[in-house]
C-alpha positions as CSV (number, residue, x, y, z in Angstrom):
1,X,71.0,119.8,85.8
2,X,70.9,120.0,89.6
3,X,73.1,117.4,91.8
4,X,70.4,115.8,93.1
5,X,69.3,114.9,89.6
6,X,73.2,113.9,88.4
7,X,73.0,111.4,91.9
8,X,69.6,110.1,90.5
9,X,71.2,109.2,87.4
10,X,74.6,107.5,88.5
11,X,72.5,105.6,91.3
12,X,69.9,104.3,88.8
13,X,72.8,103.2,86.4
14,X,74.8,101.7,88.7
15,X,71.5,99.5,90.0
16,X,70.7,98.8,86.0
17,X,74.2,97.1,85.8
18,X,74.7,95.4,88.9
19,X,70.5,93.8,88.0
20,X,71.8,92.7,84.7
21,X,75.3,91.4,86.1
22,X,72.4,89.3,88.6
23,X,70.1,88.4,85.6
24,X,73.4,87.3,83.8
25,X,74.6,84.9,86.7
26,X,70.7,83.7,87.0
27,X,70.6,82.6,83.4
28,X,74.0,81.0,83.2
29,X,72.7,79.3,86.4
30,X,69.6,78.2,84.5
31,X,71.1,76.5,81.5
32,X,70.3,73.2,80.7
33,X,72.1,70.8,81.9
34,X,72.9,67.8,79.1
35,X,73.3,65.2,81.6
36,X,69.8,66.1,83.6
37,X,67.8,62.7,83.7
38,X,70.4,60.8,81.9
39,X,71.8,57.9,83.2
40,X,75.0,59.9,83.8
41,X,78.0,58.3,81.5
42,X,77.8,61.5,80.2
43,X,80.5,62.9,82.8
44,X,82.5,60.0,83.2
45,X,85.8,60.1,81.2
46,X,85.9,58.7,77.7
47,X,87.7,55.4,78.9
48,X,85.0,54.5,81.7
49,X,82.0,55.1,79.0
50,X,83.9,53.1,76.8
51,X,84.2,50.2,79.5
52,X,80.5,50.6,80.1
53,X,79.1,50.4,76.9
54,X,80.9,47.5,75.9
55,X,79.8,45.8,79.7
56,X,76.0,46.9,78.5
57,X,76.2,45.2,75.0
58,X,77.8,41.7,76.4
59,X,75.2,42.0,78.9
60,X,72.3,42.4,76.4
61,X,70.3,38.8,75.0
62,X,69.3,40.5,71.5
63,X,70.6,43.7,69.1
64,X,69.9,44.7,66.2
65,X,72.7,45.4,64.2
66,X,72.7,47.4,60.9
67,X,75.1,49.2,58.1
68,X,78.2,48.5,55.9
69,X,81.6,46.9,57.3
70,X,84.3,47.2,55.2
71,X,87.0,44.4,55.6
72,X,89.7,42.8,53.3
73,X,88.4,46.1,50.7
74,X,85.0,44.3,50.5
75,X,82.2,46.1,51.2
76,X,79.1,43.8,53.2
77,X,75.7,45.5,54.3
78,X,74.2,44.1,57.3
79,X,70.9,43.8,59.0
80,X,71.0,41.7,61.0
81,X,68.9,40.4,64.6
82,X,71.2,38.7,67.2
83,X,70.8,36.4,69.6
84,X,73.1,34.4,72.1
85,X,70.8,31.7,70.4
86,X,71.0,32.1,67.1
87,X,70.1,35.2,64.2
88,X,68.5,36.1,61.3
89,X,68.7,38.9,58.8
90,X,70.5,39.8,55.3
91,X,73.5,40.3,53.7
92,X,74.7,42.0,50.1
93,X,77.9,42.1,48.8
94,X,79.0,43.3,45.3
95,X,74.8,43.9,44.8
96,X,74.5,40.4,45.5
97,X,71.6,39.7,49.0
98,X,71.6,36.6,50.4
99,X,69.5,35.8,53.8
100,X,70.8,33.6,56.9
101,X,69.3,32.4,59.9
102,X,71.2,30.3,62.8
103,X,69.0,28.3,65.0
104,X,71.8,26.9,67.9
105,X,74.4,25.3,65.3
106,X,72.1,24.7,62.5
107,X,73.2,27.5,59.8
108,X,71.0,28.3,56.8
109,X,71.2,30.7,53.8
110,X,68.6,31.6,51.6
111,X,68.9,33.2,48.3
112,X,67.8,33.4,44.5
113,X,69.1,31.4,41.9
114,X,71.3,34.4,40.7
115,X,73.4,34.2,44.3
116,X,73.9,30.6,43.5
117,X,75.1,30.6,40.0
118,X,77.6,33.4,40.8
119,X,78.5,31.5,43.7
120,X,79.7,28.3,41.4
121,X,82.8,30.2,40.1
122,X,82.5,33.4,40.8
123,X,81.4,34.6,37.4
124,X,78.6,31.8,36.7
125,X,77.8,28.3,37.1
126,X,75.6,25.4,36.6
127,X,72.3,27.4,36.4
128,X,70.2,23.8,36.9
129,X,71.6,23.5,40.1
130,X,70.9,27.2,41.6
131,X,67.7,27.0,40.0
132,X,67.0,24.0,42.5
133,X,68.1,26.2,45.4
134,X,66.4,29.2,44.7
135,X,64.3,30.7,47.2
136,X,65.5,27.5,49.5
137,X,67.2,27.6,53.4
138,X,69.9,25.8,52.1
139,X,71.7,23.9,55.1
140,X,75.4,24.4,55.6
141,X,77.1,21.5,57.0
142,X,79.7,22.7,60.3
143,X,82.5,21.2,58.3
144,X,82.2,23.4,55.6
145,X,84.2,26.1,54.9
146,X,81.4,28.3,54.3
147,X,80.1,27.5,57.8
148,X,82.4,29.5,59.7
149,X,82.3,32.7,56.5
150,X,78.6,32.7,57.1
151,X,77.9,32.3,60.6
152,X,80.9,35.2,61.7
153,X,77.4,37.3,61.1
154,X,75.4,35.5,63.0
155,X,77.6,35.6,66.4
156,X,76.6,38.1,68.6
157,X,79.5,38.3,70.9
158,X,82.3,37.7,68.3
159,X,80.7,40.9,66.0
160,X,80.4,42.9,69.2
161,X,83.7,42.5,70.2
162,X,85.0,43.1,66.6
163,X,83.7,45.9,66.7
164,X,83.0,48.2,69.1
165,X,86.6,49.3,69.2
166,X,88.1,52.8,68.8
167,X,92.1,53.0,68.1
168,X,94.0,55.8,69.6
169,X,93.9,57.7,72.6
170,X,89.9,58.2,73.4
171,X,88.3,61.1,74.7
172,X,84.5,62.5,74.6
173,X,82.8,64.5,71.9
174,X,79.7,66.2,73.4
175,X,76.3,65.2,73.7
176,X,74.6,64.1,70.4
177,X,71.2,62.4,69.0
178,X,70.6,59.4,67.5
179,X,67.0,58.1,66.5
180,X,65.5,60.6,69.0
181,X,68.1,59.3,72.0
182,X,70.4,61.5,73.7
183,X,73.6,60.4,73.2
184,X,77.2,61.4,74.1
185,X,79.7,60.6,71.9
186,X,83.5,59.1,72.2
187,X,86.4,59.3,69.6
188,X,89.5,57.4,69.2
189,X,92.2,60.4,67.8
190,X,89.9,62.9,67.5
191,X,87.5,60.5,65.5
192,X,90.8,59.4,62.8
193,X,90.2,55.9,65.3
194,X,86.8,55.9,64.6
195,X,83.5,57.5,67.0
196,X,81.0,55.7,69.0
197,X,77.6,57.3,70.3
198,X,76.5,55.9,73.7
199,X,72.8,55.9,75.1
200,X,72.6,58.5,77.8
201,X,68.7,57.1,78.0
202,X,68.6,54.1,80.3
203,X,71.3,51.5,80.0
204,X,74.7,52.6,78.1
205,X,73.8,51.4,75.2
206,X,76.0,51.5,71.4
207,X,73.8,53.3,69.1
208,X,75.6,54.6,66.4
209,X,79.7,53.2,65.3
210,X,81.9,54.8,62.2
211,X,84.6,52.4,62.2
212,X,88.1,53.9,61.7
213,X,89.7,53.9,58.4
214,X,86.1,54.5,56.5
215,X,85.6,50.5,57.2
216,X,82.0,51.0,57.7
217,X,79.3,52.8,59.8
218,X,76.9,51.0,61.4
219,X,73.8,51.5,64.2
220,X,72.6,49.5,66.8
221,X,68.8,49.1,67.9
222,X,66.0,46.9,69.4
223,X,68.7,46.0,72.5
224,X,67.4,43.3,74.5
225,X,63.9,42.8,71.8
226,X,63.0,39.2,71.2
227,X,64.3,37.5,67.9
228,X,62.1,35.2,66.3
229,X,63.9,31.7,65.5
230,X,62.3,28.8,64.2
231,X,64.3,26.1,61.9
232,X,62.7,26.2,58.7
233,X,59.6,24.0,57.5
234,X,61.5,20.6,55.7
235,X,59.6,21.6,52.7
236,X,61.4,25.0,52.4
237,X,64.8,23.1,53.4
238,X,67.7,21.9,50.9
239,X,70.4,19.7,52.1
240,X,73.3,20.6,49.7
241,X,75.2,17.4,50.3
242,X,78.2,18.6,49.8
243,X,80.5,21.5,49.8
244,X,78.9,24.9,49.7
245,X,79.9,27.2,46.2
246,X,80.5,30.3,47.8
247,X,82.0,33.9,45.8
């Protein structure tokens, strides 16, 4: 093979690599960047996203709130629609659903006659009596302990503040999906203190909590969506009298 031909070679090689080494730098330049049209809490530090999300969610009127806490080694499933005005939504415990609804102070629950006559004693009670309350919004009177056990899931801000905590040092998790939103995620201890998924589509938003510990996982939707709350008809209405039976 002649010179001229070897130079042919070593030049075309050396333009090959130094076209790849530009193709190379062209597509790292090109990747995607997570945070493109996000609203950008995606590259703020872990404590700032945290500070923001929590501003977002006392800012909101209305959430939807849904999933199982786990406190005292009781397990409750929630669905519930808050409201700085009141809520509405469900509640099961030991397989047990029971519905409330909170219009200002006026606190309701609503639930079959099997919820009642557990409720007596804890293992069954006067069956006449739940059988009058079945299907009933049965008033609880504010003086009642069962007021303030029942209406702890109707608060917006006190449930919020309960729980969007993490424990331990925080720090950021990448970028995640929940329901179709971009998300980016923070973790208290490396998740051990529980993980939060944050809204990178308009406002901060919670969408998704695992509470530390295994106490629950819950998600949050329908931010700032109207609730519907209207007291209940008088016919559909039961004044207890006296003190709630609760389990």
């Amino acid at each position: 093979m002649s010179a001229i031909s070897l130079g042919r070679i070593r030049r075309t090689a050396r333009t090959g690599a130094v076209c790849a080494l530009v193709l190379t730098g062209l597509l790292a330049g090109c990747a995607e960047d997570p945070d493109a049209g996000t609203n950008g809490v995606g590259k703020l530090p872990a404590e700032q996203i945290q500070r923001r999300t929590r501003a977002a969610a006392e800012a909101a009127d209305t959430v939807r709130l849904a999933g199982d806490v786990v406190t005292n080694g009781r397990t409750y499933r929630l669905d519930m629609r808050l409201s700085a005005e009141g809520a509405s939504g469900s509640v099961t415990s030991k397989g047990v659903a029971f519905g409330l609804l909170r219009v200002g102070e006026h606190l309701y629950v609503k639930a079959d006659a099997g919820f009642w006559s557990h409720a007596e004693d804890g293992k069954g009670g006067d069956t006449d009596a739940a059988g009058k309350l079945d299907g009933k919004y049965v008033k609880v009177p504010q003086g009642d302990p069962a007021y303030k056990k029942f209406s702890g899931f109707t608060e917006k801000d006190v449930l919020l503040d309960g729980l969007l905590t993490l424990h331990g040092s925080l720090a950021t998790d990448g970028h995640h999906e929940q329901s179709g939103t971009r998300t980016i995620r923070v973790t208290g201890d490396k998740g051990s203190g529980g993980t939060l998924d944050v809204s990178l589509e308009g406002k901060p938003y919670p969408l998704r909590l695992e509470r530390a510990g295994d106490a629950g996982t819950l998600t949050f939707s329908s931010w700032g969506a109207a609730v519907a709350l209207e007291e209940p008809k008088e016919s559909e209405t039961v004044d207890y009298g006296k003190q709630l039976p609760t389990s």
